[in-house]
C-alpha positions, 0 to 999 in steps of 0.5 A, a space after each residue: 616611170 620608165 626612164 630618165 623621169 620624164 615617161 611613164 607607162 600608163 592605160 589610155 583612155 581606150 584602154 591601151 597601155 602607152 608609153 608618154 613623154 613627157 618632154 616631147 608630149 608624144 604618146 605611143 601604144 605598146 600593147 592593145 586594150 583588146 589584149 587586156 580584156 582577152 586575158 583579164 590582165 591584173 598588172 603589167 610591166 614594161 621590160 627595160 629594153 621595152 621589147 616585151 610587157 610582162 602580165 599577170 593574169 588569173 590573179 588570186 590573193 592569198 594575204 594581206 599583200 602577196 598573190 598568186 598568179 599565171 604570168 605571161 610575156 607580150 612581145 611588143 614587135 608581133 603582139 604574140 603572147 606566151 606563157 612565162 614557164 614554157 614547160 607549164 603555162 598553168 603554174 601559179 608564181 607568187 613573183 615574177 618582175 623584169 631586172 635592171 637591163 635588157 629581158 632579164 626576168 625575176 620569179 619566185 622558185 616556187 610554184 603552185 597549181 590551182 
């Protein structure tokens, strides 16, 4: 659910991530099926001000319920994509997710390198 219980944040059937409502039944894409095939995209989630979708990609388990991953940030407006850690686009997190309000994001302080 993305607000108010009455949307979600899904894959289409073309693969797109799309936002429905389902009090007005309208469906809008936010980011393109082509941006989730390019970068191999392991999940992904929306900001709560819906400007930007966090992804998280090069995906590696390490136990039973944890992984580590590179993350990057889609920006909804321009569909421009960059890396999470500006200053280190190949560090690995075990953690990254939005806050509550606006494009506050949350990551575990600690990185690895493959």
């Amino acid at each position: 659910m993305i607000s108010d219980d009455h949307e979600f944040l899904f894959r289409d059937a073309d693969g797109a991530a799309t936002i429905y409502n389902a009090e007005t039944l309208r469906k809008t894409v936010v980011m393109p099926n082509t941006t989730f095939r390019q970068m191999n995209v392991h999940q992904y989630s929306i900001s709560p001000d819906r400007k930007y979708i966090l992804l998280s990609i090069d995906y590696k388990k390490m136990y039973r319920h944890s992984f580590l991953a590179k993350y990057r940030i889609f920006n909804i407006s321009n569909e421009h994509v960059v890396p999470l850690l500006h200053d280190d686009s190949n560090a690995m997190l075990q953690f990254a997710q939005w806050g509550r309000g606006g494009s506050q994001l949350l990551s575990s302080p600690q990185t690895f390198y493959p």
